[in-house]
C-alpha positions as CSV (number, residue, x, y, z in Angstrom):
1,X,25.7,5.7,20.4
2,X,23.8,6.6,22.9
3,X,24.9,5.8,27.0
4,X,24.6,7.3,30.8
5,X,26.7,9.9,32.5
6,X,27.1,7.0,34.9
7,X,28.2,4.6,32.2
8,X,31.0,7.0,30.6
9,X,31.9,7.4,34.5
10,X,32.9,3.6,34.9
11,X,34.1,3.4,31.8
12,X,36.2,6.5,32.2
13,X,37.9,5.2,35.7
14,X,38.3,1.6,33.5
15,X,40.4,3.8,31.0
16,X,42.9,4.4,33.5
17,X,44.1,1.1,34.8
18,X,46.2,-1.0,32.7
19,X,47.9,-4.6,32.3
20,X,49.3,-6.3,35.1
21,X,48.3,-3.3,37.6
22,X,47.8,-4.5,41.3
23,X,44.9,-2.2,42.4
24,X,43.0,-2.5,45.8
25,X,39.4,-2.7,44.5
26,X,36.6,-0.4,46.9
27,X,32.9,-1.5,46.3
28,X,30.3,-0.1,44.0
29,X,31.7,2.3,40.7
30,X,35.1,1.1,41.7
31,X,34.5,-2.2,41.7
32,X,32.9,-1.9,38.2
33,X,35.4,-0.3,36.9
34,X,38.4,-2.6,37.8
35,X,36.3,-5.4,36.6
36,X,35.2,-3.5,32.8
37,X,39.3,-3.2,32.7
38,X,40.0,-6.8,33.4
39,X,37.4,-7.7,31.0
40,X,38.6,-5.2,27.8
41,X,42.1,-3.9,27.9
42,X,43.6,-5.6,31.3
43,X,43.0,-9.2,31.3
44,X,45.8,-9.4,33.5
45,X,45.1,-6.8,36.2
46,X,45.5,-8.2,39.5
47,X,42.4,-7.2,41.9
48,X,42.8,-7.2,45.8
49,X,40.0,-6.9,47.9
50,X,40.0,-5.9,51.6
51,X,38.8,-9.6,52.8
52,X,41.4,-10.9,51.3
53,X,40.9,-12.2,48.1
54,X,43.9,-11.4,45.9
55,X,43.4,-11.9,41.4
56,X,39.7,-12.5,41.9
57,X,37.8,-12.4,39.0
58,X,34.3,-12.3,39.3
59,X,31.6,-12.8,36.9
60,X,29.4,-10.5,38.3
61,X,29.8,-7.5,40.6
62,X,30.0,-8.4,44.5
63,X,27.6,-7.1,46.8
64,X,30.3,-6.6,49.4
65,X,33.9,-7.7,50.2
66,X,32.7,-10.6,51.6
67,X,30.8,-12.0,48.9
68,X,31.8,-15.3,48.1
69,X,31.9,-14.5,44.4
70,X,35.3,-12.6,45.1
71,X,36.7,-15.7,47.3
72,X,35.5,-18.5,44.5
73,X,37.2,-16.7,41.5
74,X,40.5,-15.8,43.3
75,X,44.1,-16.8,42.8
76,X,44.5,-17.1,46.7
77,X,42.6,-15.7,49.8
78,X,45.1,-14.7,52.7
79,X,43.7,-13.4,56.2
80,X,42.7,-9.4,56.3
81,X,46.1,-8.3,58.5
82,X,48.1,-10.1,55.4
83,X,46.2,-7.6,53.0
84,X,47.3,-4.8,54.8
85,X,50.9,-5.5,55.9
86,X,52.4,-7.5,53.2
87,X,50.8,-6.0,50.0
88,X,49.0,-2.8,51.2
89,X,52.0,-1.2,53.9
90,X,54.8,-2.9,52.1
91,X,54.7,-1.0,48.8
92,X,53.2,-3.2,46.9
93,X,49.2,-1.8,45.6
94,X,49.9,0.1,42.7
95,X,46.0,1.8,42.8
96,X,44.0,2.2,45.7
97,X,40.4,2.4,43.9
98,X,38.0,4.2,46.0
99,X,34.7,6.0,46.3
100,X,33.2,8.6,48.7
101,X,29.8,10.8,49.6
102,X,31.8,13.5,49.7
103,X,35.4,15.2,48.3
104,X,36.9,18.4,49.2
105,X,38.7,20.7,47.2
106,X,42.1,18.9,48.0
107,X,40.9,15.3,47.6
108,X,40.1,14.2,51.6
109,X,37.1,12.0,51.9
110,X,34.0,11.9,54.0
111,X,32.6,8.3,54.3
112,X,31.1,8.4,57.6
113,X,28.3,10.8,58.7
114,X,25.9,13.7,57.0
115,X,25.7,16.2,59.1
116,X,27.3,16.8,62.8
117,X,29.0,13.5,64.1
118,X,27.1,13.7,67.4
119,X,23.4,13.7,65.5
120,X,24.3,13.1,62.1
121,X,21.3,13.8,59.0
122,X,22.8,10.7,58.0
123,X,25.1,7.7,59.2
124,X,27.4,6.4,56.7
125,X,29.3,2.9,55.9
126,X,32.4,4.0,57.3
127,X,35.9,4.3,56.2
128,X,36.7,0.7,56.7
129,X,40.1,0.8,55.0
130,X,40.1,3.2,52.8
131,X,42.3,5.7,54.9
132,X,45.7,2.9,55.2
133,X,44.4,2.3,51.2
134,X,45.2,6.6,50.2
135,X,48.2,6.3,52.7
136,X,49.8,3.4,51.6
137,X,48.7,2.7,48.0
138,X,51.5,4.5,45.4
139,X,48.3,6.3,43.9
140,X,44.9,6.8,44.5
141,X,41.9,7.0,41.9
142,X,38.8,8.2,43.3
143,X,35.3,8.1,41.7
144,X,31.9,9.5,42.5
145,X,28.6,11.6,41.0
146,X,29.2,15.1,41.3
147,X,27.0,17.4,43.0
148,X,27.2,20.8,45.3
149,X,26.3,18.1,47.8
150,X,29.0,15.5,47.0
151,X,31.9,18.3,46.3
152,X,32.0,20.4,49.6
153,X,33.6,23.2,50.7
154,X,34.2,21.9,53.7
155,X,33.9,17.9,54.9
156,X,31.4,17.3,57.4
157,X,33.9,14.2,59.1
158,X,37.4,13.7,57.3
159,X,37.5,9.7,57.1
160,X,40.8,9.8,54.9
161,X,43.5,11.9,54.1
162,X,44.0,13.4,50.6
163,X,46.3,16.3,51.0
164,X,45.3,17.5,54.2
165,X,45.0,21.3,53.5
166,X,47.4,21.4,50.3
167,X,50.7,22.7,48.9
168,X,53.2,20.0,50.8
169,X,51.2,18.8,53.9
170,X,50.3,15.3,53.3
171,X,54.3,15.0,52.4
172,X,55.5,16.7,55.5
173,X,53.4,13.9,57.5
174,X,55.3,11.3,55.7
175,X,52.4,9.7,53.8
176,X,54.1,6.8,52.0
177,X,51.8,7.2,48.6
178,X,51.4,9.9,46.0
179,X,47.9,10.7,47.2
180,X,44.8,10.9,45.0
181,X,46.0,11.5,41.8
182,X,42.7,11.6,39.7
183,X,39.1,12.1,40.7
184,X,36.4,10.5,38.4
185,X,33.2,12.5,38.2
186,X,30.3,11.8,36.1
187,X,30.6,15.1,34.3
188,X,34.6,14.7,33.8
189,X,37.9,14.2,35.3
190,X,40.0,16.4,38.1
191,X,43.8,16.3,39.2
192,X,45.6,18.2,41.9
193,X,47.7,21.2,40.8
194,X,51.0,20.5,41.2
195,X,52.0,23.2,43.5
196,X,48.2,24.1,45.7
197,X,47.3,20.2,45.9
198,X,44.0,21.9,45.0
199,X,41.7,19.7,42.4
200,X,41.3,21.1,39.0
201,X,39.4,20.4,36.0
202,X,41.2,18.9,33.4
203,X,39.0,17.1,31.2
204,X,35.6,16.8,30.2
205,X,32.7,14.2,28.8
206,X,31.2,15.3,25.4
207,X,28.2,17.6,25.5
208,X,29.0,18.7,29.7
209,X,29.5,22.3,29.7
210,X,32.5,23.6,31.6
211,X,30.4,25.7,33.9
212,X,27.7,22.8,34.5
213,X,30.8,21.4,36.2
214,X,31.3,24.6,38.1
215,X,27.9,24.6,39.2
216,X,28.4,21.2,40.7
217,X,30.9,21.8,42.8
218,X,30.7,23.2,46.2
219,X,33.5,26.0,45.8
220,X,35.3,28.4,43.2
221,X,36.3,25.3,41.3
222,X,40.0,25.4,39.4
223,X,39.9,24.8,35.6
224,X,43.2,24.3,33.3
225,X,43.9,26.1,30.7
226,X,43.2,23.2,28.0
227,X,40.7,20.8,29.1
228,X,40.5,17.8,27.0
229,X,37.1,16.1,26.1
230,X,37.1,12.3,27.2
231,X,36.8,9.9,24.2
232,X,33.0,8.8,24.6
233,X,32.7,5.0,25.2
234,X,33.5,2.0,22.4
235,X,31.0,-0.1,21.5
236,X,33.3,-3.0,23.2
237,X,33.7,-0.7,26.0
238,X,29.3,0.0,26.5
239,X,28.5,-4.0,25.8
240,X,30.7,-5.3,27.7
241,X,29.6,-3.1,31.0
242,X,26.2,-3.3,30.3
243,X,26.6,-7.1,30.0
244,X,28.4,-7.0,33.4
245,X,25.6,-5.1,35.2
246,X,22.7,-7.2,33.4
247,X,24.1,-10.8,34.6
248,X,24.9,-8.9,38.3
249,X,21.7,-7.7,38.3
250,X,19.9,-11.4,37.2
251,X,22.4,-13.2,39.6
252,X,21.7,-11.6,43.0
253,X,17.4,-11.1,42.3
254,X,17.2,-15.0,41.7
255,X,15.1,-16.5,44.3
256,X,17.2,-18.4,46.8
257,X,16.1,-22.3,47.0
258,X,15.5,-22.6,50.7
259,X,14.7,-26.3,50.0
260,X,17.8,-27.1,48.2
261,X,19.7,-24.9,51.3
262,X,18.2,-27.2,53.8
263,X,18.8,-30.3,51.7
264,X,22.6,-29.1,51.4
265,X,22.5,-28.4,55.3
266,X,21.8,-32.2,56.2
């Protein structure tokens, strides 16, 4: 069977959820993979959005967390400081599901600029609220591609906290959550040593070499002892993604009807 590194990504981050999980859903890979585990193996996953929308269920993939696909398909939709003080701060996210442009070697995120912050290469999203998401959610997945450029040495901005500079820092700060407990690459899967915090391999896709995964990383990366190979991807698992992408793809290129928007104006 043949599929993408960026398909056994998703599908790989989907793996990890499971039924009747309450996970705060981040926009792009995270968002596809919440919604390929509500769609195979955790039809009862309950998916929070930060504008609000709590158990949405989307047929296709939001643009943002304000697209009106998430607010249409929901259970309820409660104002944003709701979100964050009775289900985020209050205990009660079980997965804070988030992406990044760049990782360092003890999970901290970079969402903001490329470069230096005064004249960034590059100007980011932002961390919108991704940093009260790793403090406050009991555990945080995180997913991206890696690259030498994407897994840094050293962040250039720190949008949110993973575990600050390792061994017990993040815990000493009082950080209500577990911190990022499983990074989601393209290539395989990382989790912090218990002891350093620091990120270490611990599993692999089939046919990715252990040291194309060193080469991708932007320091002397840490690699267990035993690292597993990832299952490759069902054939429930592929179609069903693939059919996920394909209808988001054909809903948001249709043409919009400016006539019919005018009529529905008057």
């Amino acid at each position: 069977m043949n599929y993408t590194h960026d398909e056994m990504m998703t599908i790989a981050a989907a793996r990890l959820l499971w039924p009747g999980c309450v996970c705060f859903v981040g926009i792009g890979v995270p968002s596809a993979a919440a919604n390929l585990a509500r769609l195979t193996h955790a039809p009862d996953v309950v998916l929070i959005y930060e504008s609000g929308t709590i158990g949405t269920r989307p047929t296709v993939l939001p643009l943002s967390i304000g697209d009106g696909e998430l607010a249409e398909t929901a259970t309820a939709v409660v104002p944003l400081p709701e979100i964050f003080t009775y289900w985020l701060q209050a205990g009660r996210i079980d997965v804070g599901f988030l992406g990044a442009a760049q990782i360092d070697r003890f999970g901290n995120l970079n969402t903001t600029v490329i470069g230096a912050y005064a004249r960034p290469k590059t100007r980011l999203p932002g961390a919108g609220g991704a940093p009260e998401i790793a403090l406050h959610a009991r555990q945080t997945f995180v997913v991206l591609r890696q690259s030498a450029r994407s897994f840094v040495d050293r962040l250039d901005f720190r949008s949110t906290a993973g575990f600050l500079g390792g061994h017990d820092e993040r815990a000493r700060l009082g950080a209500g959550g577990a911190g990022p407990q499983v990074v989601i690459t393209d290539l395989g899967m990382l989790k912090p040593d218990p002891a350093t915090r620091e990120l270490t391999l611990v599993a692999r896709y089939e046919h990715v070499a252990i040291d194309a995964v060193r080469a991708a990383t932007g320091w002397p990366l840490r690699v267990a002892d035993e690292v597993e190979v990832v299952a490759p991807p069902s054939a429930l698992e592929l179609d069903t993604l693939r059919d996920l992408h394909e209808r988001t793809r054909a809903a948001h290129s249709a043409p919009f009807d400016v006539a019919a928007l005018a009529g529905d104006a008057i």
